[in-house]
ZARO-316250 format. One record per residue: residue number from 0; z, y, x negated of N, C-alpha, C, CB in turn; residue in three letters; chain. Coordinates in Angstrom, 2 decimals, m for minus. Glycine has a CB too. Example, Ala and Ser with C-alpha at 12.3 -4.5 7.8 and 13.67 -1.06 7.14 Angstrom:
<guses>
+-----+---------+---------+---------+---------+---------+---------+---------+---------+---------+---------+---------+---------+------+-------+
:  nr :    n_c3 :    n_c2 :    n_c1 :   ca_c3 :   ca_c2 :   ca_c1 :    c_c3 :    c_c2 :    c_c1 :   cb_c3 :   cb_c2 :   cb_c1 : rest : kette :
+-----+---------+---------+---------+---------+---------+---------+---------+---------+---------+---------+---------+---------+------+-------+
:   0 :    7.80 :   m5.69 :  m13.19 :    7.80 :   m4.50 :  m12.30 :    7.80 :   m3.30 :  m13.20 :    9.05 :   m4.47 :  m11.31 :  ALA :     A :
:   1 :    7.08 :   m2.25 :  m12.85 :    7.14 :   m1.06 :  m13.67 :    7.87 :    0.03 :  m12.90 :    5.72 :   m0.60 :  m14.08 :  SER :     A :
+-----+---------+---------+---------+---------+---------+---------+---------+---------+---------+---------+---------+---------+------+-------+
</guses>
This chain:
<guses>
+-----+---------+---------+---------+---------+---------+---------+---------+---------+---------+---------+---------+---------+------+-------+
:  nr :    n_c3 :    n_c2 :    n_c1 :   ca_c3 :   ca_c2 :   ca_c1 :    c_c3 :    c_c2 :    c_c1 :   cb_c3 :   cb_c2 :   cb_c1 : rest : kette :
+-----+---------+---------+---------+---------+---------+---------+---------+---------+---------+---------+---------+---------+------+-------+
:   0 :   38.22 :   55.57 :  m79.59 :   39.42 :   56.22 :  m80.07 :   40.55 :   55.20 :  m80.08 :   39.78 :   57.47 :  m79.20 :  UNK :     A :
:   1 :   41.02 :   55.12 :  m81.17 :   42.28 :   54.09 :  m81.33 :   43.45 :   54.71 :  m80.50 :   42.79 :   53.90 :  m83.02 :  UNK :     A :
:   2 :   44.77 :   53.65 :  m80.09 :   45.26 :   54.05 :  m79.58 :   46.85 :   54.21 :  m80.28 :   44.90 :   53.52 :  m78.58 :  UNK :     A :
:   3 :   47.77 :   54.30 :  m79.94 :   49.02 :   54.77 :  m80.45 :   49.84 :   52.89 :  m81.41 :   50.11 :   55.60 :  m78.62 :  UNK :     A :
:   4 :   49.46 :   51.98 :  m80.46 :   49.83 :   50.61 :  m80.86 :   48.92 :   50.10 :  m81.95 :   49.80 :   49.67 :  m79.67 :  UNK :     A :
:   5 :   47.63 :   50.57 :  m81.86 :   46.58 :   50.48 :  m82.74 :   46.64 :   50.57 :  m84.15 :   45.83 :   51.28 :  m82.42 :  UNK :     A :
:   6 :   47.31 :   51.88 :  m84.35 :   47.40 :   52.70 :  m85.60 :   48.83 :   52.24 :  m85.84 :   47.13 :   54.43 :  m85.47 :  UNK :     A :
:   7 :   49.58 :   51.79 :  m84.95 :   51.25 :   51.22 :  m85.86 :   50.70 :   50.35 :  m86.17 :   52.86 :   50.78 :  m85.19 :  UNK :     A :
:   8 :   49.73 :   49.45 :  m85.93 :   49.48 :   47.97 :  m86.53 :   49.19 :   48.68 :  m87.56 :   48.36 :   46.79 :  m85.96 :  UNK :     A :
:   9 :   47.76 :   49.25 :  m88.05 :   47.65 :   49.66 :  m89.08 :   48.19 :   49.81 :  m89.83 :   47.39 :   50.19 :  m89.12 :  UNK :     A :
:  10 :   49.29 :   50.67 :  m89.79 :   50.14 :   51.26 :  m90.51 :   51.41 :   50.24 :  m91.23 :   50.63 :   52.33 :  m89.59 :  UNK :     A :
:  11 :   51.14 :   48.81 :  m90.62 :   52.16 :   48.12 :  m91.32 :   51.47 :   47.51 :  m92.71 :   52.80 :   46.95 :  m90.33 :  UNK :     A :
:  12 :   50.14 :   47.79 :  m92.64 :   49.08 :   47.41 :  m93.79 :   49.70 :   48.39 :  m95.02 :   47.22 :   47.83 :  m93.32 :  UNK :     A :
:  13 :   50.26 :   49.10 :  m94.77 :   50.54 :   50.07 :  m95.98 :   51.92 :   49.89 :  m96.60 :   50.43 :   51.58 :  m95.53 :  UNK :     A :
:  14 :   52.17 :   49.63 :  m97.84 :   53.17 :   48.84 :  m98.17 :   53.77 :   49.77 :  m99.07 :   52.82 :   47.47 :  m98.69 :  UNK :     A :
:  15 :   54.56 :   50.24 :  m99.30 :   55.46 :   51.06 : m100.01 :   55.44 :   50.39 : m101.72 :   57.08 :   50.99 :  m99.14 :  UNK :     A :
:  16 :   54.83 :   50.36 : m102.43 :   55.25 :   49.88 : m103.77 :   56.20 :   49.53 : m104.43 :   55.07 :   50.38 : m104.34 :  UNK :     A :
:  17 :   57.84 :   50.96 : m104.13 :   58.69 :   50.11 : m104.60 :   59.25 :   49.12 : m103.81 :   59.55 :   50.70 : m105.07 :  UNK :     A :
:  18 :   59.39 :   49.24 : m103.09 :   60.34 :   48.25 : m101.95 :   59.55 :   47.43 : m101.66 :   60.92 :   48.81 : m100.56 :  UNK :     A :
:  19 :   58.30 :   47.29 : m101.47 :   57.70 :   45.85 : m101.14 :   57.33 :   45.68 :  m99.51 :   58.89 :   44.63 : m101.59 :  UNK :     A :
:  20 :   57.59 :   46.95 :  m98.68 :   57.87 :   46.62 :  m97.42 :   56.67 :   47.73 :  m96.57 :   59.66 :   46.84 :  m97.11 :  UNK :     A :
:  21 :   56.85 :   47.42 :  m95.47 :   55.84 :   48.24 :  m94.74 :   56.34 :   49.76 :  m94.69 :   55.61 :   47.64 :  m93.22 :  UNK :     A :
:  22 :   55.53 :   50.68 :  m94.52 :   56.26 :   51.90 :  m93.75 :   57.24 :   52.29 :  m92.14 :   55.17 :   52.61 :  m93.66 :  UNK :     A :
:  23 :   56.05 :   51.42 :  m91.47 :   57.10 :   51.14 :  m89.98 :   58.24 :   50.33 :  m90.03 :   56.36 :   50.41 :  m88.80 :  UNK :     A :
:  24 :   58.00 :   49.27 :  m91.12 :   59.71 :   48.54 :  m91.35 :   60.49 :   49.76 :  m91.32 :   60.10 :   47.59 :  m93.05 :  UNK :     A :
:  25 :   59.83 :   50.35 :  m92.84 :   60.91 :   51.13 :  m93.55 :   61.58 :   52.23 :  m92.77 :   60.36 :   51.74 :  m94.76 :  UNK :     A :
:  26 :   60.85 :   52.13 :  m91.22 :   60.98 :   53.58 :  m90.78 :   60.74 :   55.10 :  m91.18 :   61.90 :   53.61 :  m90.64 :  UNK :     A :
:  27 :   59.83 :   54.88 :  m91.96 :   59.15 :   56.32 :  m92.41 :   58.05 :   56.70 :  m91.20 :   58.22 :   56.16 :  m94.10 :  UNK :     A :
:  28 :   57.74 :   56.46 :  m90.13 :   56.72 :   56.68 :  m89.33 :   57.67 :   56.78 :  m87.88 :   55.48 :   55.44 :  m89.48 :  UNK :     A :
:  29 :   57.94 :   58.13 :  m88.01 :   58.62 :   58.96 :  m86.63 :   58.20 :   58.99 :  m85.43 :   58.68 :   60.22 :  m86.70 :  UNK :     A :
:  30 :   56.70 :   59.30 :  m85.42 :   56.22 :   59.76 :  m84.34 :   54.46 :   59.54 :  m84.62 :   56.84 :   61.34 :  m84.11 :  UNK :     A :
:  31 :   53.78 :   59.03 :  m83.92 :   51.98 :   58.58 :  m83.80 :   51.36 :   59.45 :  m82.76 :   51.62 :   56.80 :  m83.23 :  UNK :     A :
:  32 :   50.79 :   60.65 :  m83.05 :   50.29 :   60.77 :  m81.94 :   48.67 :   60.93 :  m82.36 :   51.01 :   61.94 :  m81.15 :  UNK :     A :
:  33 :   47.76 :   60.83 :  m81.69 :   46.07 :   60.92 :  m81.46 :   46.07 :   61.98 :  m81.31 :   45.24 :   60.25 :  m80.37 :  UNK :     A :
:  34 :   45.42 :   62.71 :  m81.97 :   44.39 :   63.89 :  m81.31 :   43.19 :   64.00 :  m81.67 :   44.74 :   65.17 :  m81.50 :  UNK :     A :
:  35 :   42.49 :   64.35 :  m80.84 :   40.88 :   64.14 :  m80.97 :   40.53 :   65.29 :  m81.79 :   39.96 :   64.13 :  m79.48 :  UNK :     A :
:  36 :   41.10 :   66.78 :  m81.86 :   40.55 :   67.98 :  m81.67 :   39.73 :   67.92 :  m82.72 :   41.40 :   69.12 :  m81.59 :  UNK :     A :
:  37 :   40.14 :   67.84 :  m84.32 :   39.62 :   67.51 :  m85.76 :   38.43 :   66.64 :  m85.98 :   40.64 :   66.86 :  m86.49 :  UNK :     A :
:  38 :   38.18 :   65.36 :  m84.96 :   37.15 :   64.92 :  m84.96 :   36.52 :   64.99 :  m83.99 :   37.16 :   64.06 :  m85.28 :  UNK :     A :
:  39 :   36.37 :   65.98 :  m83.07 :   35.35 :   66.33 :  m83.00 :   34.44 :   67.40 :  m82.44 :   35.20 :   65.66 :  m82.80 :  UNK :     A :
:  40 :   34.76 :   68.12 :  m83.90 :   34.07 :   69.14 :  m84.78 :   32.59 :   68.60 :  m85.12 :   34.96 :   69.40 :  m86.18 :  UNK :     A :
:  41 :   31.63 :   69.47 :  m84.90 :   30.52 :   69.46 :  m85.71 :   29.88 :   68.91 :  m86.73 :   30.50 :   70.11 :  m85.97 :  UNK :     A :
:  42 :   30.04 :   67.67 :  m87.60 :   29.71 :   67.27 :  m88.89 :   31.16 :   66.47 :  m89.06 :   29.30 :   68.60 :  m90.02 :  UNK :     A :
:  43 :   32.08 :   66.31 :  m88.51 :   33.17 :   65.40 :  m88.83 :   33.01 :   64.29 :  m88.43 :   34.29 :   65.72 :  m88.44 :  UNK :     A :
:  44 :   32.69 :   63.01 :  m89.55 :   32.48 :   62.00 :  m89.01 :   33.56 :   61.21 :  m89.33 :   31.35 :   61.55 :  m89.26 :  UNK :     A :
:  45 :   34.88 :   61.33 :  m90.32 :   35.62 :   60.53 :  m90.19 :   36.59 :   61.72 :  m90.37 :   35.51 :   59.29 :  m90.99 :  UNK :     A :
:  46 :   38.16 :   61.40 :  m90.04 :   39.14 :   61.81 :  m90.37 :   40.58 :   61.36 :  m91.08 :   39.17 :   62.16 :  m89.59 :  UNK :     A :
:  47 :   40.62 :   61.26 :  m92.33 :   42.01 :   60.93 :  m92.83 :   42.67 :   61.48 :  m93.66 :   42.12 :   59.98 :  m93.23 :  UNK :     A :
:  48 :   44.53 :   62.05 :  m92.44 :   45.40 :   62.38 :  m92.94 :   46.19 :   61.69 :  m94.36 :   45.93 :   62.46 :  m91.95 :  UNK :     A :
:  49 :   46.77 :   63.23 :  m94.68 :   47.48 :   62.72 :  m96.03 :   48.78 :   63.43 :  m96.00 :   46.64 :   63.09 :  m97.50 :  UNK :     A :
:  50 :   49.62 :   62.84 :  m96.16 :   51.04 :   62.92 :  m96.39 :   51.57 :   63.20 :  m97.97 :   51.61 :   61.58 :  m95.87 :  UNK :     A :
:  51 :   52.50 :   64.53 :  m97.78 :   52.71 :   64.74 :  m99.20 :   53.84 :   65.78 :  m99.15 :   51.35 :   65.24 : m100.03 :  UNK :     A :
:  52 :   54.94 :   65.82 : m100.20 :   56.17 :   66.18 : m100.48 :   55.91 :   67.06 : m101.79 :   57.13 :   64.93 : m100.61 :  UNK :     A :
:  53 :   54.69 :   67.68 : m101.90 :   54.48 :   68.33 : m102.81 :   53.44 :   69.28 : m103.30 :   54.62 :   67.70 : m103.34 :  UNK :     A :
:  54 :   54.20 :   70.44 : m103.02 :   55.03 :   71.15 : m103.10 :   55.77 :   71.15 : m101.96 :   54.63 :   72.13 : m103.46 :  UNK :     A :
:  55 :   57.58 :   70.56 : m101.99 :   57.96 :   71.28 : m100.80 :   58.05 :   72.26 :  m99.72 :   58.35 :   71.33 : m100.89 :  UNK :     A :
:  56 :   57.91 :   71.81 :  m98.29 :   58.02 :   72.82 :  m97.22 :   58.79 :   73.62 :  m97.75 :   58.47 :   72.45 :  m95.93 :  UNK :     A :
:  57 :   58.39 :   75.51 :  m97.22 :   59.60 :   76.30 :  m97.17 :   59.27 :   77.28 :  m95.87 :   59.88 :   77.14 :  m98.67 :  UNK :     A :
:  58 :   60.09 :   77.79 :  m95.09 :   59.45 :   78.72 :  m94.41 :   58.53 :   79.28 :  m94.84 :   60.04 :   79.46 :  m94.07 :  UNK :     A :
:  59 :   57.99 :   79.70 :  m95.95 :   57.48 :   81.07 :  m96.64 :   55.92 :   80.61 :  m96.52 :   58.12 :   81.44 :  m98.48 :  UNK :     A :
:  60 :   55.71 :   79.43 :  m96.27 :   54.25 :   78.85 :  m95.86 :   53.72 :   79.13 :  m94.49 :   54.23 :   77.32 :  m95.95 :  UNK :     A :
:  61 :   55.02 :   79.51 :  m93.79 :   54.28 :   79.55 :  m92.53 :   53.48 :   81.46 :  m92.09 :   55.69 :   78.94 :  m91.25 :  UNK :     A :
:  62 :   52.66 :   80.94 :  m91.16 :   52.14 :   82.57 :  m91.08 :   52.93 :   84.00 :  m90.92 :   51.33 :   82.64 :  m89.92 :  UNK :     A :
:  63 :   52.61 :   84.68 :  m90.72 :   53.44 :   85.97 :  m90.61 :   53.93 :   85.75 :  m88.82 :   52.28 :   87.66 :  m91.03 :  UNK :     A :
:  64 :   53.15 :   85.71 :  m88.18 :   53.20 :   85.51 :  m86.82 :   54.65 :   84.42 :  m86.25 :   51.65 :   84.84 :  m86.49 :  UNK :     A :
:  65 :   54.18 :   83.69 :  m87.15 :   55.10 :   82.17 :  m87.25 :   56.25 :   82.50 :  m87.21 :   55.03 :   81.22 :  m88.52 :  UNK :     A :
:  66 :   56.53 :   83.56 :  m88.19 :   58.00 :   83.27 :  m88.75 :   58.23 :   84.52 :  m87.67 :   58.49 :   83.42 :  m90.75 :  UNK :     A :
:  67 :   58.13 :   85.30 :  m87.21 :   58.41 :   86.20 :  m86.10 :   59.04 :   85.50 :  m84.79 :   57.08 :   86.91 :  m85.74 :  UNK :     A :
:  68 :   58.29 :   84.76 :  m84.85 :   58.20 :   83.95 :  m83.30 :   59.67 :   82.83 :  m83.49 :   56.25 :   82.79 :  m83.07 :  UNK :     A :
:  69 :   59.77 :   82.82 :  m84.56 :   60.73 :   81.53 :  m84.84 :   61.64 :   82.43 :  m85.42 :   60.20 :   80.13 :  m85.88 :  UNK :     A :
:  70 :   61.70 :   83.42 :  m85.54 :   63.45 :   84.55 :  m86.31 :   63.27 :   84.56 :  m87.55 :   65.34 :   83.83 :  m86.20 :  UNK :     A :
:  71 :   62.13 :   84.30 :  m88.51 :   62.61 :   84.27 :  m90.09 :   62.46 :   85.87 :  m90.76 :   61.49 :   83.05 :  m91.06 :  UNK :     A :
+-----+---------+---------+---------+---------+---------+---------+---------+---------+---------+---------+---------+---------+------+-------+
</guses>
């Protein structure tokens, strides 16, 4: 299991197109955390997240439960 310093290295491999620059330069990478739970599941032999702005978050995605618990 990789560790938290592991995956920022990684992550400077990924270069933003327009700007030319890493993501951890750019500060787009807030917070790294590991969790095992997703891999390992039954038949999961690899796992990779994807990041995406589309369709924007709205409350209205979250469960019924969710939005109770949080006032919506």
């Amino acid at each position: 299991m990789p560790n938290v310093e592991e995956v920022t290295d990684a992550l400077r491999d990924v270069i933003d197109p327009e700007l030319g620059l890493d993501f951890v330069e750019l500060g787009l990478i807030y917070d790294i955390e590991i969790e095992e739970f997703v891999s390992e599941l039954d038949g999961v032999e690899e796992v990779q997240p994807t990041m995406t702005f589309s369709p924007p978050w709205t409350p209205e995605r979250m469960s019924e439960d969710a939005k109770f618990a949080l006032g919506f």
